[in-house]
C-alpha positions in Angstrom: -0.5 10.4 -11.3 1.6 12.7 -9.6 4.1 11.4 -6.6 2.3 12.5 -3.8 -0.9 11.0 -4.6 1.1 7.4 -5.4 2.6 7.9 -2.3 -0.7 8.3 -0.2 -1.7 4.9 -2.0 1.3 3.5 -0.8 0.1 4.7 2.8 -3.2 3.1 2.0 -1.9 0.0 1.6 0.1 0.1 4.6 -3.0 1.1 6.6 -4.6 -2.2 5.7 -2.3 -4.4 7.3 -4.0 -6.5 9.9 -2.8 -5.4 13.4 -0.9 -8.5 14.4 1.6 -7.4 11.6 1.9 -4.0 11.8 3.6 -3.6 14.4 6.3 -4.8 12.8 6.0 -2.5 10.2 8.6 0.1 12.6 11.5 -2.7 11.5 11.3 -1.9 7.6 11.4 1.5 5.4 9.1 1.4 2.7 10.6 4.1 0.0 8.5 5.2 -3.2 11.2 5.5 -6.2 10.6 6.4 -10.0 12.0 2.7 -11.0 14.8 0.5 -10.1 18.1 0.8 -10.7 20.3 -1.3 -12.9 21.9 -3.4 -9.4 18.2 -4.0 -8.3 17.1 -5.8 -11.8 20.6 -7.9 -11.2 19.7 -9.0 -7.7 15.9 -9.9 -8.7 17.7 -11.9 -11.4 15.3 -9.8 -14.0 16.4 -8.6 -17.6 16.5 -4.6 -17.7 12.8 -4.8 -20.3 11.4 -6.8 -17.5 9.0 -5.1 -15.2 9.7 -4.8 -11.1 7.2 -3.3 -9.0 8.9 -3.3 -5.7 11.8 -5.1 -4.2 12.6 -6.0 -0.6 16.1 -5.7 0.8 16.9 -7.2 4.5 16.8 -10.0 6.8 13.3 -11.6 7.0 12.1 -11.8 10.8 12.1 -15.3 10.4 16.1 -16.0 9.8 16.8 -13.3 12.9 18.3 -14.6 16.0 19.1 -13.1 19.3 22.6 -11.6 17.3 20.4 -9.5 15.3 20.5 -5.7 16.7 21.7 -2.7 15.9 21.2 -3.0 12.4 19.9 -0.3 10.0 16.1 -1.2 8.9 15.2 -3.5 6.2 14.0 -1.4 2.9 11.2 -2.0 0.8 11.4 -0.1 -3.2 8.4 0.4 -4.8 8.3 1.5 -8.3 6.2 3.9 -9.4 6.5 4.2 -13.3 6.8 0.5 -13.6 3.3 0.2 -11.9 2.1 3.5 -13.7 3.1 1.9 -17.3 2.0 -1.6 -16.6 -2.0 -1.0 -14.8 -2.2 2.7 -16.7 -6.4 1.7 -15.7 -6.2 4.3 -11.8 -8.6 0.8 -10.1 -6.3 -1.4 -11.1 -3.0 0.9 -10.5 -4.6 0.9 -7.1 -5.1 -2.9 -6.7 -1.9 -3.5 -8.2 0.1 -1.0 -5.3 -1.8 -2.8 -2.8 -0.6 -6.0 -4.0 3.2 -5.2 -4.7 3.4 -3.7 -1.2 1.8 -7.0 0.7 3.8 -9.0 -1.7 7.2 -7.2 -0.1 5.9 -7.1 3.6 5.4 -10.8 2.8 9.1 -11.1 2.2 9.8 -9.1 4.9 7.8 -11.9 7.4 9.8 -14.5 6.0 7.3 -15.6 2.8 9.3 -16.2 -0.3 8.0 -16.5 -3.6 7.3 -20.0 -4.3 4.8 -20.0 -1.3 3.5 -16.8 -2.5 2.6 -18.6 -5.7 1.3 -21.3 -3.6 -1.4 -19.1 -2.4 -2.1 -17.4 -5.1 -0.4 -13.9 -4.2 2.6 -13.8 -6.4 
């Protein structure tokens, strides 16, 4: 799949959040990359043959306080060869984009992953 048409699944995905969160969705940059870096593995704590989808980088809005300002957006990686290589199927490639970039907005609203397995979205 060529990048722009990942890219417009990515969109997708972020069209299909329910309205109570998107607005939120101005405080974080979502960025489409080819696959993580070496320091990204290390900070997810995941061996370099381990797979990462997408990998969220900030302050969730629920450790914020009134101090918080002036501060350059939170970032949200997704991966796109990691994704490509793992769900080479396109229906599942697409369920899996949609998954990986609810999974991060998660993180982003405060959800770690324990609870994420809790509900079954991890």
């Amino acid at each position: 799949m060529d990048r722009a048409q990942f890219i417009a699944l990515v969109r997708q995905a972020l069209r299909d959040v329910p309205s109570p969160f998107k607005e939120h969705l101005k405080l974080v940059d979502i960025v489409v990359k080819r696959r993580p870096a070496a320091d990204d593995l290390d900070a997810a704590d995941l061996a370099p043959d381990e797979s990462m989808y997408g990998f969220y980088r900030g302050i969730p809005l629920t450790e914020r306080d009134g101090g918080y300002n002036l501060v350059a957006p939170d970032v949200i990686d997704i991966y796109q060869e990691p994704l490509e290589e793992d769900f080479p199927d396109e229906a599942e490639l697409i369920e899996e984009i949609r998954a990986t970039v609810l999974h991060e907005l998660a993180h982003f609203f405060g959800i770690d992953d324990d609870r994420l397995e809790e509900l079954g979205l991890d």
